[in-house]
C-alpha positions as CSV (number, residue, x, y, z in Angstrom):
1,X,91.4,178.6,220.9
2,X,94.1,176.3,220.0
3,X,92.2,174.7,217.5
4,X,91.5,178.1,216.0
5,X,94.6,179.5,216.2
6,X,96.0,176.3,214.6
7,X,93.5,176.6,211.5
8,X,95.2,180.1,211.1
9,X,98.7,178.9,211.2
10,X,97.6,176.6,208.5
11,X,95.5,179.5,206.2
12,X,98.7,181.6,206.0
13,X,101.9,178.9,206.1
14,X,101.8,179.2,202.0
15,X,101.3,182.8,202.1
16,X,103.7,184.0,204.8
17,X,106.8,182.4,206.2
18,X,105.5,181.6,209.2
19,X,106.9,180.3,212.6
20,X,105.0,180.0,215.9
21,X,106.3,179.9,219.5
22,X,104.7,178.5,222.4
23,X,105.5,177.3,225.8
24,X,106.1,173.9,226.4
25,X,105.6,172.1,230.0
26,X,109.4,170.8,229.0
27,X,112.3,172.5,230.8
28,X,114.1,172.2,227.4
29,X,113.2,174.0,223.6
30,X,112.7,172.3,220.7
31,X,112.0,172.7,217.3
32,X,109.9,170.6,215.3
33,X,107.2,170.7,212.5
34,X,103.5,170.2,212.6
35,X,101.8,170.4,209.3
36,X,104.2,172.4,207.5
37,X,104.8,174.7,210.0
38,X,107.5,175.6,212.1
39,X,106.9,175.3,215.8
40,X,109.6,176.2,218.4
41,X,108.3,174.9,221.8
42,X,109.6,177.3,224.4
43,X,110.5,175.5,227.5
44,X,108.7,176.1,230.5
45,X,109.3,176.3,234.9
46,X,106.0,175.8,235.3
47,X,103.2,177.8,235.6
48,X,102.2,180.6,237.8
49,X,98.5,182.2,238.2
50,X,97.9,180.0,235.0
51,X,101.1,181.1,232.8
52,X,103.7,179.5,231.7
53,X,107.1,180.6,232.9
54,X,109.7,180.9,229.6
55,X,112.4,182.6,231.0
56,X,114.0,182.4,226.9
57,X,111.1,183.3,225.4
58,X,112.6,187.1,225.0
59,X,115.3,185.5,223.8
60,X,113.6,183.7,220.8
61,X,110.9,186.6,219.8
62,X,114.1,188.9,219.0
63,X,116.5,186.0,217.9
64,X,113.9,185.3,214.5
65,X,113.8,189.3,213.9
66,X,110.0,189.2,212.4
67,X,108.7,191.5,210.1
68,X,105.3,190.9,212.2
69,X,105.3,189.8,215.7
70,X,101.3,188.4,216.8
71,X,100.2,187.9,220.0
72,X,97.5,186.2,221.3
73,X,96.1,188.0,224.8
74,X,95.9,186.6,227.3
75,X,99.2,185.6,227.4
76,X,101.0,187.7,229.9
77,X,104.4,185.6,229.6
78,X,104.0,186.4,225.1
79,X,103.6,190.5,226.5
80,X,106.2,190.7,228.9
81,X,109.0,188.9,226.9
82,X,108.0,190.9,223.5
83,X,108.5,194.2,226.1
84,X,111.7,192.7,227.0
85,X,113.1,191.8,223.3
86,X,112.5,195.4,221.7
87,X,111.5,193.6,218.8
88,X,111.5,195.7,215.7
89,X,108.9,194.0,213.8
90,X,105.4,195.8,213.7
91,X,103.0,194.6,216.4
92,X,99.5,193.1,216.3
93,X,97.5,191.9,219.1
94,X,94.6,189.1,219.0
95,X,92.5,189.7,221.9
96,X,90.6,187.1,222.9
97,X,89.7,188.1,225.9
98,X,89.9,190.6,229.1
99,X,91.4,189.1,232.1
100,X,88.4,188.6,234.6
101,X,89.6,185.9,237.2
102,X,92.8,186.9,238.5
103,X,91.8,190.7,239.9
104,X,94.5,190.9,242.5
105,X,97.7,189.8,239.9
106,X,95.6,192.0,237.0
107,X,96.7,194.7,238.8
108,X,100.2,194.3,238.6
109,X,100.4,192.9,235.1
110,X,97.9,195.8,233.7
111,X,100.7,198.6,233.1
112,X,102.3,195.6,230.8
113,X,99.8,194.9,228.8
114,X,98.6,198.6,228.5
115,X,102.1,199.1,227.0
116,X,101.7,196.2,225.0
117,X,98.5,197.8,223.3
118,X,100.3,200.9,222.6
119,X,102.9,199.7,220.7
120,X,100.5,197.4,219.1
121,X,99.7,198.8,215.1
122,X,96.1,196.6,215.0
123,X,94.2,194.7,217.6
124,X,92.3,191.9,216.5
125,X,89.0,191.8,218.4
126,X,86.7,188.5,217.6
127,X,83.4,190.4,217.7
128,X,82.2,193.5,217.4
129,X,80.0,192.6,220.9
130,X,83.6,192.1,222.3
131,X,85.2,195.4,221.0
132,X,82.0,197.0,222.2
133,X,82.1,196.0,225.6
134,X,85.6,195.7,226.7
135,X,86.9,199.2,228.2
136,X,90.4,198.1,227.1
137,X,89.6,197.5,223.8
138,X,87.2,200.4,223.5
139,X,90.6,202.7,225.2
140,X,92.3,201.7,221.8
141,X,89.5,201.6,219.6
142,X,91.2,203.5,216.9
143,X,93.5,200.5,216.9
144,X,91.0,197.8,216.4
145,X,89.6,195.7,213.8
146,X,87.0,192.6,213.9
147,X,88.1,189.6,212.3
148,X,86.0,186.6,213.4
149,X,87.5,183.3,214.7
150,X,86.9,180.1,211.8
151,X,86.9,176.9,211.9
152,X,87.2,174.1,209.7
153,X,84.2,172.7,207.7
154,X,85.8,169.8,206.3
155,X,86.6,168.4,210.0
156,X,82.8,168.6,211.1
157,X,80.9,166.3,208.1
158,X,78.8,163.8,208.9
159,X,80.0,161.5,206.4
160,X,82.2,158.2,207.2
161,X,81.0,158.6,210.5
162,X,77.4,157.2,210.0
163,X,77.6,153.9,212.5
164,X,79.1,155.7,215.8
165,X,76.3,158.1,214.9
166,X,74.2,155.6,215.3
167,X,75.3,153.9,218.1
168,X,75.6,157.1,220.4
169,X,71.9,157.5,219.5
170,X,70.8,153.9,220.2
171,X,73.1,153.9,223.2
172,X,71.5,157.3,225.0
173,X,67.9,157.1,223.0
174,X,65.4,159.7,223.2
175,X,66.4,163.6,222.8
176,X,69.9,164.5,223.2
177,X,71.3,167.4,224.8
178,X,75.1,168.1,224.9
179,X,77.1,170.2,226.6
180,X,81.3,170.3,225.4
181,X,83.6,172.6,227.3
182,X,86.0,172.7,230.4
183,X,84.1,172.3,233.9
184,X,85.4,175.0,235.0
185,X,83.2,177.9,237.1
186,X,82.7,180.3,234.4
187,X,81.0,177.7,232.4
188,X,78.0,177.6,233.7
189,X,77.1,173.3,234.3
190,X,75.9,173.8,237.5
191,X,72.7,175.9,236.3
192,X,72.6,173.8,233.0
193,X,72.2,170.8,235.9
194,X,69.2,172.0,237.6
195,X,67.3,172.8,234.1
196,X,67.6,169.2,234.0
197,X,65.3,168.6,236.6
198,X,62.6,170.2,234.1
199,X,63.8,168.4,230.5
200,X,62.5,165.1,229.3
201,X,66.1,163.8,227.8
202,X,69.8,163.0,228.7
203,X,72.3,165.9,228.8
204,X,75.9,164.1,227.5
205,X,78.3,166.6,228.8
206,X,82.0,166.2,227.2
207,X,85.3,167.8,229.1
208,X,86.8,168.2,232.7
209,X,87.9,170.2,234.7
210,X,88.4,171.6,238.5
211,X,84.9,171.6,239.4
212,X,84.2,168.2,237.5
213,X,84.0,166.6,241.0
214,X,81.4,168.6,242.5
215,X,79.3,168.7,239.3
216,X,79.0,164.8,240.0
217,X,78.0,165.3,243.0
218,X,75.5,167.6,242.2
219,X,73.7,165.6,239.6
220,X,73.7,162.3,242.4
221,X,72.5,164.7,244.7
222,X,69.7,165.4,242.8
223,X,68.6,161.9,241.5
224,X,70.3,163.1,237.6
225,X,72.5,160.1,237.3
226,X,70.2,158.5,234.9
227,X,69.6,161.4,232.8
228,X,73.4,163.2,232.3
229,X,76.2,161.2,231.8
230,X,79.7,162.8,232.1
231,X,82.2,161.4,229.3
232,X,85.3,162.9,230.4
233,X,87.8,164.6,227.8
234,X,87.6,163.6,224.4
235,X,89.7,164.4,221.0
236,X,88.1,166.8,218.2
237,X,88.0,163.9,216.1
238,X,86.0,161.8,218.6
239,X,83.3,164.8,220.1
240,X,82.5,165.2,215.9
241,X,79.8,162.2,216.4
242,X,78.8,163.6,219.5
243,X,77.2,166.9,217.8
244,X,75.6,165.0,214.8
245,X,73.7,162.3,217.3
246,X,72.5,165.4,219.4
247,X,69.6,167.9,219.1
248,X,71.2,170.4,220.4
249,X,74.0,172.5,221.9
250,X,73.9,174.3,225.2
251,X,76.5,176.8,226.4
252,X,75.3,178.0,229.8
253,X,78.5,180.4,230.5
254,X,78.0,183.2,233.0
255,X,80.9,185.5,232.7
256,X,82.9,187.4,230.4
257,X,85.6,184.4,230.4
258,X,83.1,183.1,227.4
259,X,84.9,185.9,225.0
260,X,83.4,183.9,221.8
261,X,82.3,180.4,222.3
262,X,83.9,178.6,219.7
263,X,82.2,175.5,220.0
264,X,78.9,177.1,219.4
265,X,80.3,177.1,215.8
266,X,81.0,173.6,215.9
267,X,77.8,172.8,216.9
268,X,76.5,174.7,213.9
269,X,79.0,173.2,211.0
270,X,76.7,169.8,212.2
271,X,73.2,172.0,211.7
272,X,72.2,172.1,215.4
273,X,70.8,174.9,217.1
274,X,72.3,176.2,219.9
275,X,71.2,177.7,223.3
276,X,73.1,180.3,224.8
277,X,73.8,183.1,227.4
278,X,73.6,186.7,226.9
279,X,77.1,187.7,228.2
280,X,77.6,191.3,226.0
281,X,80.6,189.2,224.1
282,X,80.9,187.0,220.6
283,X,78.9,184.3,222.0
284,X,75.6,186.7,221.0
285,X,77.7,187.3,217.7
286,X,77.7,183.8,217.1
287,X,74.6,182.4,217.7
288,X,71.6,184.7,216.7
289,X,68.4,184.8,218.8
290,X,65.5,183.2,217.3
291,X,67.6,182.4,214.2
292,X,70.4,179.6,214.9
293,X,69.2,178.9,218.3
294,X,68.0,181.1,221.6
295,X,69.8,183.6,223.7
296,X,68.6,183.5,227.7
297,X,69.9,185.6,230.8
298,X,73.1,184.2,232.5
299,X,72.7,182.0,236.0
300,X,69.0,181.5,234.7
301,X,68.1,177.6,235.2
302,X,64.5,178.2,234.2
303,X,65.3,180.2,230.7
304,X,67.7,177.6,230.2
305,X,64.9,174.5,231.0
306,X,62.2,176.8,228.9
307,X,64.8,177.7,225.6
308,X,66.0,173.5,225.9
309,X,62.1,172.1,225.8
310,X,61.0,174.7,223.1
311,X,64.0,172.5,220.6
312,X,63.0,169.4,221.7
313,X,59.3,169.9,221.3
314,X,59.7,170.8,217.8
315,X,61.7,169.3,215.6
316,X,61.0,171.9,211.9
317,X,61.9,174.8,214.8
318,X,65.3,172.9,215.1
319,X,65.9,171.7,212.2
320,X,65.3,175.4,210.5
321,X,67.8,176.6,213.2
322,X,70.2,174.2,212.6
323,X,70.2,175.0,208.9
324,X,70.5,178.6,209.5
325,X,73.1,178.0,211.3
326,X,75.3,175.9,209.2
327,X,74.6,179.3,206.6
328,X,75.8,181.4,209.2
329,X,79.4,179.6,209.5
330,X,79.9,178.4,206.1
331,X,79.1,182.5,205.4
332,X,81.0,184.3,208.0
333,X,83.2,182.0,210.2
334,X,85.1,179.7,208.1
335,X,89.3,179.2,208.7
336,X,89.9,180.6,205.1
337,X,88.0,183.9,205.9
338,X,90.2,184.3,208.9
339,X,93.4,183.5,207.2
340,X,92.3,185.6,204.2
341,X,91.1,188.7,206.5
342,X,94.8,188.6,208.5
343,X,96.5,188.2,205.8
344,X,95.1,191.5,204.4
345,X,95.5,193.2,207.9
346,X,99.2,192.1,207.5
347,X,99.6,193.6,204.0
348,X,97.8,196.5,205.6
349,X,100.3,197.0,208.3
350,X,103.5,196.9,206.2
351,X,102.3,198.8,203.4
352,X,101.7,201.5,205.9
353,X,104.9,201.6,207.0
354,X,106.9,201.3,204.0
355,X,108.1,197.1,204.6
């Protein structure tokens, strides 16, 4: 999301004056410039239930008196300080996602964010799966409009980038499966793991996270160690190669925490098909069954195994996929038609009310 998020900063900086704040791990605030754009680093006490604790962050939403205040939820620190700034500025909400993990704190924070949404003029939703599932979203449907996340096209060519190519192939041989994303529960690795046992290839899987330990132990305990190799966290610029020297893509999430799968698009910009889970969210907006890649039940190992071996036994099926899919983004999910899209929304908002 920060990646996305930062390709929309940049699609509107020379159409808006725009200035972003987020929290910082820092106890102080500072203001710098990234690309152009203004970024005021809220400092932070830490974190709590996985937010950041800014107790100026009221303070700074109301200090820059914004014609348009946008949130990105979940961020329950962003929703409580804009409550308590009575900022004037109209309100929009990008909803990413509903908060599924933390059920006991949810409660408490719910009547916040429920105000929030009221007060809100539009809410973004990613997907029209996502708006059409989420009782939240569907509660202020009235409210809502789709604008898909985008990324950017130029960042994912395969051009320049020829000999590490290359040398990831030589260096794994044979079919390549890869796997990118935190190793967190919600993702999924332990069932993409035990398809393993039943694919003919090496599974290169690319992040950490909590349960990065036990995934290790998991693929020892199972005699994998010569077939996926964990590489740890990597930067944007250094995963690119990654996609190109793969066949595929799999994103084996089994909860609603996967709102959209960004990295599915990722995978696409380099023309490989994907394999995914059927969740009822944007990752079944993203990638289209039989089309850009295959769609199989959640927590499934087999359907996983089954969708992974169909790609790597035939290489027009993925290379027709993987062209599709590049279509698919360069059509619907590229940054400038989510700058251009908010943009309007924005235009949208204040012409309604007169700004």
């Amino acid at each position: 999301m920060e990646s996305a998020l930062y390709d929309l900063c940049n699609g509107l900086k020379d159409k808006v004056d725009l200035r972003v704040l987020v929290a910082h791990k820092g106890g102080g605030t500072r203001i710098d410039g990234e690309d152009g754009v203004e970024v005021i680093r809220i400092g932070s006490l830490g974190t709590i239930f996985s937010t950041s604790i800014c107790p100026t962050m009221a303070y700074w939403i109301k200090r820059l008196q914004a014609d348009i205040v946008q949130i990105h939820h979940p961020n329950p620190m962003a929703n409580i300080s804009y409550l308590l700034s009575r900022q004037q500025g109209k309100l929009i909400v990008l909803y990413q996602s509903d908060i599924v993990r933390q059920r006991m704190t949810y409660g408490i924070y719910a009547p916040f964010l429920v105000k929030m949404l009221k007060k809100a003029q539009r809410i973004i939703a990613t997907s029209p799966q996502y708006l059409g599932s989420s009782p939240l979203l569907t509660r202020f449907k009235e409210k809502c409009v789709v604008i898909p996340l985008g990324i950017d096209l130029s960042r994912f060519e395969n051009k320049g980038r020829e000999r590490e190519i290359a040398a990831i192939r030589s260096r794994y041989g044979g079919s390549i499966i890869l796997f990118v994303g935190r190793l967190t529960q919600y993702k999924g690795v332990s069932y993409l793991l035990e398809a393993m046992k039943e694919v003919s290839g090496r599974l290169l899987v690319i992040g950490r996270g909590d349960l990065e330990r036990r995934l290790k132990d998991q693929t020892a305990g199972n005699n994998l160690s010569a077939k996926v190799h964990f590489l740890g966290e990597l930067a944007e610029r250094e995963i690119v190669p990654f996609f190109h020297a793969s066949d595929l893509l799999v994103l084996p999430s089994i909860t609603r925490n996967e709102a959209f799968g960004l990295v599915q698009l990722e995978a696409m910009a380099c023309r490989k098909p994907v394999v995914s889970t059927r969740l009822e969210t944007g990752v079944e907006y993203v990638n289209q069954n039989g089309k850009t890649g295959f769609i199989v039940p959640p927590r499934n190992s087999k359907a996983l195994a089954e969708a992974i071996n169909r790609l790597l036994e035939d290489e027009n099926l993925r290379k027709r996929m993987g062209v599709e899919g590049r279509r698919r983004v360069e059509r619907e999910f590229t940054k400038e038609r989510m700058a251009r899209e908010t943009l309007k929304l924005y235009e949208g908002v204040l012409a309604s009310s007169g700004t």
